[in-house]
MOPAC internal coordinates of N, CA, C and O (Angstrom, degrees):
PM7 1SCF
backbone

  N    0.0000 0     0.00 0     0.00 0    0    0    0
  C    1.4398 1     0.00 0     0.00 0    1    0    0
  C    1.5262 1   111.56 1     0.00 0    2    1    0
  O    1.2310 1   123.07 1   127.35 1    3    2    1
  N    1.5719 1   111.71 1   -52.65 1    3    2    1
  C    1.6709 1    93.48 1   153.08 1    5    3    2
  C    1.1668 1   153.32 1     0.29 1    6    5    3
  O    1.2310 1   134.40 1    98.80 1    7    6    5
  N    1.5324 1    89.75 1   -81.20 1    7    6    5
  C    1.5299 1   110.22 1  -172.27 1    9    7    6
  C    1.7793 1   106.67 1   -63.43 1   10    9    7
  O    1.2310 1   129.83 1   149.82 1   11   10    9
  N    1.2785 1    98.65 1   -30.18 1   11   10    9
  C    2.2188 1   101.22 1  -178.15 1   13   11   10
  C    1.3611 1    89.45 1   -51.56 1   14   13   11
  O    1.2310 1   127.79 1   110.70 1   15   14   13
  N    1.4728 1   102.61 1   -69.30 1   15   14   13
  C    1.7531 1   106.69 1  -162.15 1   17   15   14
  C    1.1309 1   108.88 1   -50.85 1   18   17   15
  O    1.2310 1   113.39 1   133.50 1   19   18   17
  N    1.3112 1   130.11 1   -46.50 1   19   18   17
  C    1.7862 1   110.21 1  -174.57 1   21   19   18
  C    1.6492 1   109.81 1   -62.06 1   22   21   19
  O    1.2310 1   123.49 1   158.21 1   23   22   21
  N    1.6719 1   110.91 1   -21.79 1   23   22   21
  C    1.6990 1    98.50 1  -168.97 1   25   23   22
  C    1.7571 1    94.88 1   -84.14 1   26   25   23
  O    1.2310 1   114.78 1   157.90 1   27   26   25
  N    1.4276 1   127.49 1   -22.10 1   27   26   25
  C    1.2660 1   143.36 1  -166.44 1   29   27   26
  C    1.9595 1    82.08 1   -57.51 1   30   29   27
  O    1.2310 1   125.60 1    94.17 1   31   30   29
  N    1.1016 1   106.85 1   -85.83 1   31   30   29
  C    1.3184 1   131.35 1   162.48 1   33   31   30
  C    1.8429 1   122.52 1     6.11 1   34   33   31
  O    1.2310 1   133.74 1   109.15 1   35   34   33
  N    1.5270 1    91.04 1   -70.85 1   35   34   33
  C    1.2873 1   107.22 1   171.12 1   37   35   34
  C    1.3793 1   124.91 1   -62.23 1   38   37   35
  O    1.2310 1   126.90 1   143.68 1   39   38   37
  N    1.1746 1   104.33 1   -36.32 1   39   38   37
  C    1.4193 1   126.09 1  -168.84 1   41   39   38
  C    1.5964 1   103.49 1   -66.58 1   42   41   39
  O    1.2310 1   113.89 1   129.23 1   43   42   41
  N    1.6977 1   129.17 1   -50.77 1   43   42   41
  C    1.0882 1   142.41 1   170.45 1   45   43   42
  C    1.6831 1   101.40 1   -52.25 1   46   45   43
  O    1.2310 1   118.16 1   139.11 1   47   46   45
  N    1.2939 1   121.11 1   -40.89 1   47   46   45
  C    1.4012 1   138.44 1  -142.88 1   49   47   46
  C    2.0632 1    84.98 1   -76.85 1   50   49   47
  O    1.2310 1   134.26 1   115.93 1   51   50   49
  N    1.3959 1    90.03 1   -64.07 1   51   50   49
  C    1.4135 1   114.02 1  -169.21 1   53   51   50
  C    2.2174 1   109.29 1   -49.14 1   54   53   51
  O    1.2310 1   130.98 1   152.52 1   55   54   53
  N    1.3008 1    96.43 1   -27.48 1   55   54   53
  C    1.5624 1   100.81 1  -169.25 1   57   55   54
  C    1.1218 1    87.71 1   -96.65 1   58   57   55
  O    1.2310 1   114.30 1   131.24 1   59   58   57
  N    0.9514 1   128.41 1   -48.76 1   59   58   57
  C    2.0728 1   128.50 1  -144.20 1   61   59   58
  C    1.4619 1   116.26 1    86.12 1   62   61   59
  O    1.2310 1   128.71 1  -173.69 1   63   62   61
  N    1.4204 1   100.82 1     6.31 1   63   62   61
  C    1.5502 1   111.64 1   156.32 1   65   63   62
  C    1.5442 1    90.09 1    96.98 1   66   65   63
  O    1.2310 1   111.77 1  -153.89 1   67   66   65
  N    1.4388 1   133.12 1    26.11 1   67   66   65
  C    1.2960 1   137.40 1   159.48 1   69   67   66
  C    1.4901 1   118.70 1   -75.46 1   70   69   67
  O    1.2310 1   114.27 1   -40.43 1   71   70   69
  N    1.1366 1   128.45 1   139.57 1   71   70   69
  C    1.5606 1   123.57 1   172.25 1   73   71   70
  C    1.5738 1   105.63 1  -157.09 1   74   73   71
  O    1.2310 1   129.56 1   -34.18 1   75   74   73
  N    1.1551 1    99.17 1   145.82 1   75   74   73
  C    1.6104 1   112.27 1   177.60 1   77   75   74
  C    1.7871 1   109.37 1   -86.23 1   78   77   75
  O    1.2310 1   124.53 1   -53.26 1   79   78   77
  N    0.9923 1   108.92 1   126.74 1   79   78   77
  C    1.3841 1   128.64 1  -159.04 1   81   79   78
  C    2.0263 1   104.30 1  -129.68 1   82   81   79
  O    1.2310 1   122.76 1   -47.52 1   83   82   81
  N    1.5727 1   112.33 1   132.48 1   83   82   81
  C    1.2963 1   107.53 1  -143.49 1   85   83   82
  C    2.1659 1    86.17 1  -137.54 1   86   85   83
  O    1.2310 1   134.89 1   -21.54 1   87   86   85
  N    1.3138 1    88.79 1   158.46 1   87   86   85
  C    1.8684 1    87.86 1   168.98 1   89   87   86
  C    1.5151 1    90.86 1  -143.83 1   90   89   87
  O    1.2310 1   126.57 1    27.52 1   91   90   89
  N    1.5491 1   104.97 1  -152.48 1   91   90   89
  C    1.6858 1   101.74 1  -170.35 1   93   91   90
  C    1.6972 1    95.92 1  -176.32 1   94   93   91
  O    1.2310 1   117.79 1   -50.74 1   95   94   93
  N    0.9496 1   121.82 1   129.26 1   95   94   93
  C    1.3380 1   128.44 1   177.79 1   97   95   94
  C    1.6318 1   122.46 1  -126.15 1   98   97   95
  O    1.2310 1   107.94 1   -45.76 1   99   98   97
  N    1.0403 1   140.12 1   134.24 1   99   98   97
  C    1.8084 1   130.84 1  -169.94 1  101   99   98
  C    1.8035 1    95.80 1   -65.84 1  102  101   99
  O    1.2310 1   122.80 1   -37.70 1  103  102  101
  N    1.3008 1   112.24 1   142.30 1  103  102  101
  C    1.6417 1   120.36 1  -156.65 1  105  103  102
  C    1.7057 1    81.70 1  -112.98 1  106  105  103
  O    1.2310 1   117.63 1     4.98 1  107  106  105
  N    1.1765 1   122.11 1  -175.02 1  107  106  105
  C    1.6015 1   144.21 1  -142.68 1  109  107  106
  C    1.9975 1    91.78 1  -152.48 1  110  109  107
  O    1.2310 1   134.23 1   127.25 1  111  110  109
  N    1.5209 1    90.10 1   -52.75 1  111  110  109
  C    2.2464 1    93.95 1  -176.90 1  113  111  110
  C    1.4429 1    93.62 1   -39.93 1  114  113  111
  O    1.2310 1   125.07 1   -45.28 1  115  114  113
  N    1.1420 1   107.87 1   134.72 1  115  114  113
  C    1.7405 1   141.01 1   156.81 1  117  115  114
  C    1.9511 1    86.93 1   -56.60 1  118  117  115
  O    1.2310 1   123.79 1   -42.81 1  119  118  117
  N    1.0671 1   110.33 1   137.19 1  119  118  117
  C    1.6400 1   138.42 1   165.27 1  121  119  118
  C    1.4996 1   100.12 1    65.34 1  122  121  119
  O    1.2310 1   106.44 1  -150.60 1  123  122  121
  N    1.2400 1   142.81 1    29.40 1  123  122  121
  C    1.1950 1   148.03 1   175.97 1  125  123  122
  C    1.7686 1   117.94 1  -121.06 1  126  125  123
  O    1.2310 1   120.94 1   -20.96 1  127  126  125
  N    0.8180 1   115.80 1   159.04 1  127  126  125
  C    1.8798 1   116.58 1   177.56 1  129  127  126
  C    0.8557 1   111.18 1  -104.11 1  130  129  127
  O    1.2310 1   117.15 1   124.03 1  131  130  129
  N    1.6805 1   123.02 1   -55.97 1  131  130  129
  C    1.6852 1   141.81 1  -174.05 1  133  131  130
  C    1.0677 1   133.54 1  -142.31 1  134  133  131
  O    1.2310 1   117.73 1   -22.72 1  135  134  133
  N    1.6435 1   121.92 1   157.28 1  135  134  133
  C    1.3973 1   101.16 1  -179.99 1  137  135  134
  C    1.3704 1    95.26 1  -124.47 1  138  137  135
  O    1.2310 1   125.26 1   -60.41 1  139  138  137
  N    1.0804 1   107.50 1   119.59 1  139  138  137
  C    1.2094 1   129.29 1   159.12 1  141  139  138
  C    2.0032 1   138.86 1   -70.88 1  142  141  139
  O    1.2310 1   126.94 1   -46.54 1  143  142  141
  N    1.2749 1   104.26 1   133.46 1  143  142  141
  C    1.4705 1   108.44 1  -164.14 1  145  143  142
  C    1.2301 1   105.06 1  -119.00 1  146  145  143
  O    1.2310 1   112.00 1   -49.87 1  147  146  145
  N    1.4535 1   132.69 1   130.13 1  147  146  145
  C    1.7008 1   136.15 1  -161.94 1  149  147  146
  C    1.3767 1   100.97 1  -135.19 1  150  149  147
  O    1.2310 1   117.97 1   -53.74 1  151  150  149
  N    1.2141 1   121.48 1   126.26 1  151  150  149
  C    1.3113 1   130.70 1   146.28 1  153  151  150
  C    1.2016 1   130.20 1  -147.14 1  154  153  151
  O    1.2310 1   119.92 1    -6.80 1  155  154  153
  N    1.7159 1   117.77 1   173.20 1  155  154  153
  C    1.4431 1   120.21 1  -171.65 1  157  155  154
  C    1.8921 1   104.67 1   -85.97 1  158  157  155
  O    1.2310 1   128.48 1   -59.65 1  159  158  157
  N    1.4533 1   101.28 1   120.35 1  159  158  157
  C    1.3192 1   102.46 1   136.95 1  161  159  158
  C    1.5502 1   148.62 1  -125.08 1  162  161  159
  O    1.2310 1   121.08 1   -25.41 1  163  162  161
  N    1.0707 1   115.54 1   154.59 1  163  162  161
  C    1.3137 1   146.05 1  -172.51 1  165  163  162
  C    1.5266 1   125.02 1   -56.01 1  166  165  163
  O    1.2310 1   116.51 1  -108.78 1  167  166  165
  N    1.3710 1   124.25 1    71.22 1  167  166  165
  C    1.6376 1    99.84 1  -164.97 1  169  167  166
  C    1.8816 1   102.88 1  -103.30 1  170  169  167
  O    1.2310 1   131.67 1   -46.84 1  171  170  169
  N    1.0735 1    95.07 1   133.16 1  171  170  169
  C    1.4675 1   104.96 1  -168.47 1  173  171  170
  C    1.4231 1   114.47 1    90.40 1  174  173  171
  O    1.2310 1   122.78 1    39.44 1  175  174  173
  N    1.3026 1   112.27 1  -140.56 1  175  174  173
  C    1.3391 1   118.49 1  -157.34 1  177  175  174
  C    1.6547 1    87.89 1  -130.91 1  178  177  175
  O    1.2310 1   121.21 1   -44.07 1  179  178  177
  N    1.3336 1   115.30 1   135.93 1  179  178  177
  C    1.7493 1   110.59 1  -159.22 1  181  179  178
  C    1.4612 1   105.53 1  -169.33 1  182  181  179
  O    1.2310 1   116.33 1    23.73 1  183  182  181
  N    0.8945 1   124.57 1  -156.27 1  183  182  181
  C    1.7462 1   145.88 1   177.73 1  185  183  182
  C    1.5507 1   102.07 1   -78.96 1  186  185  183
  O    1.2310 1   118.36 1   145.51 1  187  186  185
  N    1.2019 1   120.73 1   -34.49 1  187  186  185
  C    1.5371 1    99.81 1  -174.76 1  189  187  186
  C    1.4077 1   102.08 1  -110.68 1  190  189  187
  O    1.2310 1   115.90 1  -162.70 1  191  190  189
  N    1.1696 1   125.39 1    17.30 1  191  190  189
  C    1.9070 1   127.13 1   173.11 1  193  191  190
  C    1.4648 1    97.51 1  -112.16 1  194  193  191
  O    1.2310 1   115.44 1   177.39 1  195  194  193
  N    1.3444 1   126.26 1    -2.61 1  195  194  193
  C    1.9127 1   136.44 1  -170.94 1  197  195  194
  C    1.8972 1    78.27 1  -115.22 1  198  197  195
  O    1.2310 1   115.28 1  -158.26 1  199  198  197
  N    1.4503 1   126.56 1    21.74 1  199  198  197
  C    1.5753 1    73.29 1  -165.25 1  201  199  198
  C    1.6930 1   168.01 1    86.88 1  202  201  199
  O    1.2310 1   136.55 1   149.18 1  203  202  201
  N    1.9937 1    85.56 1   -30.82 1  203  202  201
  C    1.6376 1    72.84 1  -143.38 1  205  203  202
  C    2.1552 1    83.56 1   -99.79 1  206  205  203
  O    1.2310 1   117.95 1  -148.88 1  207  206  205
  N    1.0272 1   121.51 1    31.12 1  207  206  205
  C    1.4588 1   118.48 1   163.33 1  209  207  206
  C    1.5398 1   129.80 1   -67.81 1  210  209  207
  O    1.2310 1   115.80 1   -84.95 1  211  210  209
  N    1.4403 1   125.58 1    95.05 1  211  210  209
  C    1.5413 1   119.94 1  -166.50 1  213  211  210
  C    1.4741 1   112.42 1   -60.80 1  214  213  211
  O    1.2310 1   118.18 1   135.06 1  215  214  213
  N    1.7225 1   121.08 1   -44.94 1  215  214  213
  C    0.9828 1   108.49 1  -152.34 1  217  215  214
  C    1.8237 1    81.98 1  -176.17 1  218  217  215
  O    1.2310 1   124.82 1   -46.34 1  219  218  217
  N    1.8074 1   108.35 1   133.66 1  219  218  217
  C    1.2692 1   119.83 1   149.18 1  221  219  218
  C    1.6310 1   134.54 1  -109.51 1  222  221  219
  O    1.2310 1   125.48 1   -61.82 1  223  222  221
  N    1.9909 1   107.08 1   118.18 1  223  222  221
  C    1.2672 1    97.50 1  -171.53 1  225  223  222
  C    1.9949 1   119.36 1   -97.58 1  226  225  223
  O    1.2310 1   124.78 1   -36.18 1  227  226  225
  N    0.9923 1   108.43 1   143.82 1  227  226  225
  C    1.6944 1   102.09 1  -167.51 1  229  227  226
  C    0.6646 1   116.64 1   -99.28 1  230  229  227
  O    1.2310 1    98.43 1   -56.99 1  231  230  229
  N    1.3782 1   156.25 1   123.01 1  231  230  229
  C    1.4723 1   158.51 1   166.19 1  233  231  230
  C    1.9042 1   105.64 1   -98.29 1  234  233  231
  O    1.2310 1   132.30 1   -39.63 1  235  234  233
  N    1.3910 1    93.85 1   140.37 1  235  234  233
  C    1.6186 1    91.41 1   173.79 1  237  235  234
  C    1.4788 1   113.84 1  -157.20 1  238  237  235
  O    1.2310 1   125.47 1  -172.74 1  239  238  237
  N    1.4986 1   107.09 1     7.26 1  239  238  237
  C    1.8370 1   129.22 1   150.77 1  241  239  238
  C    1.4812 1    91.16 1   100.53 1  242  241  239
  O    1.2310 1   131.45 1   -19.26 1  243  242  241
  N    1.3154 1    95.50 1   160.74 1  243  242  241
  C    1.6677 1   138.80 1  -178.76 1  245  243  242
  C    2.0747 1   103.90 1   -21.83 1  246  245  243
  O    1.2310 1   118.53 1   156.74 1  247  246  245
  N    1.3330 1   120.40 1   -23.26 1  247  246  245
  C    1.3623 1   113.47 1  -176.98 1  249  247  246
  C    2.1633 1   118.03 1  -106.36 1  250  249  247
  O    1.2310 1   137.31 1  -165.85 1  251  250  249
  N    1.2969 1    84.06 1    14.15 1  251  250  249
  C    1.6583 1   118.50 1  -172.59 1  253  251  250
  C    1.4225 1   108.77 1  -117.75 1  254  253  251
  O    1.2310 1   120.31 1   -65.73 1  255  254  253
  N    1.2531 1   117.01 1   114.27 1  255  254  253
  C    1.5086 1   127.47 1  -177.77 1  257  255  254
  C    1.1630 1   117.89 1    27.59 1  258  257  255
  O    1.2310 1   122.78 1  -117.10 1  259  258  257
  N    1.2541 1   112.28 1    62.90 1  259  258  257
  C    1.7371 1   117.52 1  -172.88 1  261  259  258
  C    1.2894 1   115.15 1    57.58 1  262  261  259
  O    1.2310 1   109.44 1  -165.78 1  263  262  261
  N    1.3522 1   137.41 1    14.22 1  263  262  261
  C    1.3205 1   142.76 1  -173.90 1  265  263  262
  C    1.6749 1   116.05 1    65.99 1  266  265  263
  O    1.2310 1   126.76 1  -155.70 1  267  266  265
  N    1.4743 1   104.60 1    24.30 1  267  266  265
  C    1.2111 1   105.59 1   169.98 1  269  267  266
  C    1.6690 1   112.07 1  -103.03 1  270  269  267
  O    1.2310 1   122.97 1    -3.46 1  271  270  269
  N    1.3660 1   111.92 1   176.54 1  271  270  269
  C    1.4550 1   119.06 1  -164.70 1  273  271  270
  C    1.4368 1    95.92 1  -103.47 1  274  273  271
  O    1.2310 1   117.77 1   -30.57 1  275  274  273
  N    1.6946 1   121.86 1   149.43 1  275  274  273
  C    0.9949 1   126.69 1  -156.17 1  277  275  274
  C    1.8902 1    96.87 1  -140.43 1  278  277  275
  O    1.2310 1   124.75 1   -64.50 1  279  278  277
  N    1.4757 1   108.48 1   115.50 1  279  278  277
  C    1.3831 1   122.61 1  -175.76 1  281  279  278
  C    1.3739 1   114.86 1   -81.75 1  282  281  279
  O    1.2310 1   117.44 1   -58.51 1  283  282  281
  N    1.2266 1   122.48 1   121.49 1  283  282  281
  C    1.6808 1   125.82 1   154.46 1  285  283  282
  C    1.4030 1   136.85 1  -105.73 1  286  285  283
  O    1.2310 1   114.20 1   -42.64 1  287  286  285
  N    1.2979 1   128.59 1   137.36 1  287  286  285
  C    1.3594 1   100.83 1  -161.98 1  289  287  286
  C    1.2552 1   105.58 1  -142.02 1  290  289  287
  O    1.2310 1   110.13 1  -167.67 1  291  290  289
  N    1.2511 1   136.14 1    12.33 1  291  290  289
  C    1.3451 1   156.79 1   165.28 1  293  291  290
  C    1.5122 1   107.18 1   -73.59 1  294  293  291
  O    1.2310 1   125.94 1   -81.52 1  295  294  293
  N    1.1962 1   106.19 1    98.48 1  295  294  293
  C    1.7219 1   107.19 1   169.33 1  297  295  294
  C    1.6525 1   121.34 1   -95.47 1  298  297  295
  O    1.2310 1   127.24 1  -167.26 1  299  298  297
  N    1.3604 1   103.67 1    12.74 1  299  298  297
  C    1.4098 1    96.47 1  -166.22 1  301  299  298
  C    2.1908 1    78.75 1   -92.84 1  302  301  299
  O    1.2310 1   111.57 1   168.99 1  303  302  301
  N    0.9616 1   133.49 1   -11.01 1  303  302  301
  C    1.7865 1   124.84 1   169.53 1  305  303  302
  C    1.4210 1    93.82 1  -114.44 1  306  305  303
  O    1.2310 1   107.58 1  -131.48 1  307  306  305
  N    1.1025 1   140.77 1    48.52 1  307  306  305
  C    1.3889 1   163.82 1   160.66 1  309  307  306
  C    1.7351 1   119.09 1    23.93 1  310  309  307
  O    1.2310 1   136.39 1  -122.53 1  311  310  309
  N    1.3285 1    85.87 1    57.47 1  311  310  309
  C    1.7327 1   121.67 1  -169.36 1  313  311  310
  C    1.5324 1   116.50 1    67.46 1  314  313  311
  O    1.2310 1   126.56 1  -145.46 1  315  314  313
  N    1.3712 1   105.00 1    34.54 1  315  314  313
  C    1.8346 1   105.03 1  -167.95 1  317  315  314
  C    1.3196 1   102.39 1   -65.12 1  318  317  315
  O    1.2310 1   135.69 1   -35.69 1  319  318  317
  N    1.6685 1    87.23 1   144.31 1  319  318  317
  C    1.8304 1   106.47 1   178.37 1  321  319  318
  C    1.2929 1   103.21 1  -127.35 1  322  321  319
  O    1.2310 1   114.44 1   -25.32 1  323  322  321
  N    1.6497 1   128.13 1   154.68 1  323  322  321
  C    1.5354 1   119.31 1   177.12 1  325  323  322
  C    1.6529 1    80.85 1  -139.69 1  326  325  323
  O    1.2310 1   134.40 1   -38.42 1  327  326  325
  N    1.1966 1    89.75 1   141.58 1  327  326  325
  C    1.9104 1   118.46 1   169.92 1  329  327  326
  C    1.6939 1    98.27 1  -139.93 1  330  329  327
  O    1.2310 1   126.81 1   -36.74 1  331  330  329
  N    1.4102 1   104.50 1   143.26 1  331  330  329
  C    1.1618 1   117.72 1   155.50 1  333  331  330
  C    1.8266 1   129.00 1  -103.61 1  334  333  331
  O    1.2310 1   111.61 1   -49.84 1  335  334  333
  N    1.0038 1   133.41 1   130.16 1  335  334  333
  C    1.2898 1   135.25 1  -145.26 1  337  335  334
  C    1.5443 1   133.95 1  -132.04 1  338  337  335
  O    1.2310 1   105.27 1   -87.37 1  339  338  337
  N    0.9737 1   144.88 1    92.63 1  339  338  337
  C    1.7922 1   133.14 1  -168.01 1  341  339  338
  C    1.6717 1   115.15 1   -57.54 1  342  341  339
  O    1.2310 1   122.58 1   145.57 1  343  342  341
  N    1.4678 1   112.66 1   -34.43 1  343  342  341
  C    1.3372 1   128.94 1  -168.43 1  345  343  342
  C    1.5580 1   112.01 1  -138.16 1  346  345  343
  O    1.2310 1   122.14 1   -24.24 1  347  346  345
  N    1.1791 1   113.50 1   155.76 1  347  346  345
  C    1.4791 1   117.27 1   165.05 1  349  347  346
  C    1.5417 1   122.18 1   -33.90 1  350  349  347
  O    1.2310 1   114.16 1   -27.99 1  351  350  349
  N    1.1106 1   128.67 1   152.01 1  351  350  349
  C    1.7326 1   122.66 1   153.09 1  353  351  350
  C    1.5158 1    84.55 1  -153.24 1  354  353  351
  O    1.2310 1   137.58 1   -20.33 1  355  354  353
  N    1.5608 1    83.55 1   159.67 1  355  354  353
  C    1.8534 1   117.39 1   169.74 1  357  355  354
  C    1.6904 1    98.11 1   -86.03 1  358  357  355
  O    1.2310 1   125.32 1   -52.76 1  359  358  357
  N    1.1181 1   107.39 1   127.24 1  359  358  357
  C    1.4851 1   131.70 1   171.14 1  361  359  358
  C    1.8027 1   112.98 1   -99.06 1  362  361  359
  O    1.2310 1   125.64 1   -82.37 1  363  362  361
  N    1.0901 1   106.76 1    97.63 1  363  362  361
  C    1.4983 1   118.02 1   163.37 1  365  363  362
  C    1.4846 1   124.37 1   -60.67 1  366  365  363
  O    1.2310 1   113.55 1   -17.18 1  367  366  365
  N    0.9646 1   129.80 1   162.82 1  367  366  365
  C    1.6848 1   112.53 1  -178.68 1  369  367  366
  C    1.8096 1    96.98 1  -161.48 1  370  369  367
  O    1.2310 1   112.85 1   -89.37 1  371  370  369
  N    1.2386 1   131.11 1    90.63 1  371  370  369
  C    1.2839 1   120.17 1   146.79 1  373  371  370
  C    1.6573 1   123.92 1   -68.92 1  374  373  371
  O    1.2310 1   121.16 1   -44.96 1  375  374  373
  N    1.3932 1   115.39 1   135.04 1  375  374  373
  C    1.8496 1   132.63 1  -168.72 1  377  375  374
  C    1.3789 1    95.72 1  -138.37 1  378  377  375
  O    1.2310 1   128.16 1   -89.40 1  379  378  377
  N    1.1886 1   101.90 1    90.60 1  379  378  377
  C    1.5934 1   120.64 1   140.82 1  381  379  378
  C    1.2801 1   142.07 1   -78.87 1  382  381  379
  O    1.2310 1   127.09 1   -81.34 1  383  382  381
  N    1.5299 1   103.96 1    98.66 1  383  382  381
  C    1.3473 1   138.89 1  -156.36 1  385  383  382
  C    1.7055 1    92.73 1   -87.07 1  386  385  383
  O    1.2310 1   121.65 1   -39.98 1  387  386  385
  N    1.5762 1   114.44 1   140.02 1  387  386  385
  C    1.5760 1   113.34 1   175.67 1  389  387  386
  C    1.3915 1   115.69 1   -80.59 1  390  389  387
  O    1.2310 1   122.61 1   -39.96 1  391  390  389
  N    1.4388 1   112.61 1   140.04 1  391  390  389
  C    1.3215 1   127.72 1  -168.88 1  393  391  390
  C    1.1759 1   114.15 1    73.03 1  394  393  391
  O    1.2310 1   103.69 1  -164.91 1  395  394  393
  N    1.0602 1   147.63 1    15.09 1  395  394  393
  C    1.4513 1   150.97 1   113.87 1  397  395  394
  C    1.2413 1   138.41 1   -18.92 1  398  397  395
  O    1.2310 1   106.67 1   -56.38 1  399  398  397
  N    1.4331 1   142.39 1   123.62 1  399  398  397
  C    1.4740 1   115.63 1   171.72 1  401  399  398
  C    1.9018 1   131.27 1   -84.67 1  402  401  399
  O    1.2310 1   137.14 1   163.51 1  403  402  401
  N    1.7084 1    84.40 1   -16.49 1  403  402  401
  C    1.5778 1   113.82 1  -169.90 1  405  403  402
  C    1.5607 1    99.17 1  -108.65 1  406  405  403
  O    1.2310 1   132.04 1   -32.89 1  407  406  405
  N    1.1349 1    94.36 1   147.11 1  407  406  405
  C    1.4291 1    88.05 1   159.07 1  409  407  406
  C    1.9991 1   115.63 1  -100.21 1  410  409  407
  O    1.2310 1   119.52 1   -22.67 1  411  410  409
  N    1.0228 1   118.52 1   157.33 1  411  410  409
  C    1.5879 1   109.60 1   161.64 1  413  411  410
  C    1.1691 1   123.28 1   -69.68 1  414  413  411
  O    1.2310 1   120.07 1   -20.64 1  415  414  413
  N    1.2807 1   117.48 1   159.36 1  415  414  413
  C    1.5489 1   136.39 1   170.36 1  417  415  414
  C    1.0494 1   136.60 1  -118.80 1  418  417  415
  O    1.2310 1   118.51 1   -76.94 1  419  418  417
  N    1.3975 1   120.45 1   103.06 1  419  418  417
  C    1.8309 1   123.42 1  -159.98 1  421  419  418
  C    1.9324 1    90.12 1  -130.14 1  422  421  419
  O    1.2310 1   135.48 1   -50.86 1  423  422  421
  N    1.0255 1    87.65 1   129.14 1  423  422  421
  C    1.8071 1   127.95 1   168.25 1  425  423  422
  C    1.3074 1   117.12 1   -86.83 1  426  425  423
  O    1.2310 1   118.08 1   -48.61 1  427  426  425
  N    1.3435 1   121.27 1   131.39 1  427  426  425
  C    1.5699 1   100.95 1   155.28 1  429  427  426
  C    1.7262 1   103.89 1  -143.31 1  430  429  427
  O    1.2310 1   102.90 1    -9.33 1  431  430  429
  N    1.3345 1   148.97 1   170.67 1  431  430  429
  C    0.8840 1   122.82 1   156.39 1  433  431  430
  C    1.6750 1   120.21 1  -119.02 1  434  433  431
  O    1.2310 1   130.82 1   -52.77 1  435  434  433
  N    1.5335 1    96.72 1   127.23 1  435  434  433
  C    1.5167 1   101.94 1  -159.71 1  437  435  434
  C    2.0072 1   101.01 1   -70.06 1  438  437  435
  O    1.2310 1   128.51 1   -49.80 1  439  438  437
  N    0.9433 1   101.22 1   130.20 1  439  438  437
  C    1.6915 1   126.40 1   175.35 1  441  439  438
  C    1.1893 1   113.45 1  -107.56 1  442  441  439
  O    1.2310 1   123.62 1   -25.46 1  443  442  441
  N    1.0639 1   110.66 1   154.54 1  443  442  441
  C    2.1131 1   122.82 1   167.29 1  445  443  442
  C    1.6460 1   116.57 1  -176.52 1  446  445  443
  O    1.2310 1   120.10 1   180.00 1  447  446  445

């Protein structure tokens, strides 16, 4: 039981307690299932409750906006993204936090 909690731990440690957080609604688009709505949240007190988040970029592979990455930078709807979708995909998420050299990397995989 330990050992979970320290990776539990790290894991918070490793984001800054950021995570991509997803809903799902029945969509209307011809060849689609859902539309799906993604954004970053905040657990605790972190980079995006300081503010100090410049910009979130999304990746969601090669059948998603030409397979290019798509920037948000409005935190006051807390980097919300909407895709509409037939099947699952893994959602990538770079958060570039200021004064940083890296940005972070949070995953999630969108389900419905």
């Amino acid at each position: 039981m330990q050992k979970l909690e320290e990776y539990r731990v790290r894991e918070y440690e490793k984001s800054q307690g950021l995570f991509i957080v997803h809903n799902c609604v029945s969509t209307r688009i011809s060849g689609q299932v859902t539309d799906i709505t993604i954004w970053i949240h905040q657990h605790g007190n972190g980079p995006m409750s300081e503010g100090k988040i410049e910009k979130v970029k999304y990746y969601f592979g090669p059948m998603f906006f030409n397979g290019k990455s798509v920037v948000r930078i409005y935190s006051t709807d807390n980097f919300e993204m909407k895709i509409s979708a037939y099947g699952s995909v893994l959602c990538l998420a770079q958060v570039f936090i200021e004064n940083n050299s890296e940005p972070i990397l949070i995953t999630r995989y969108i389900n419905f």
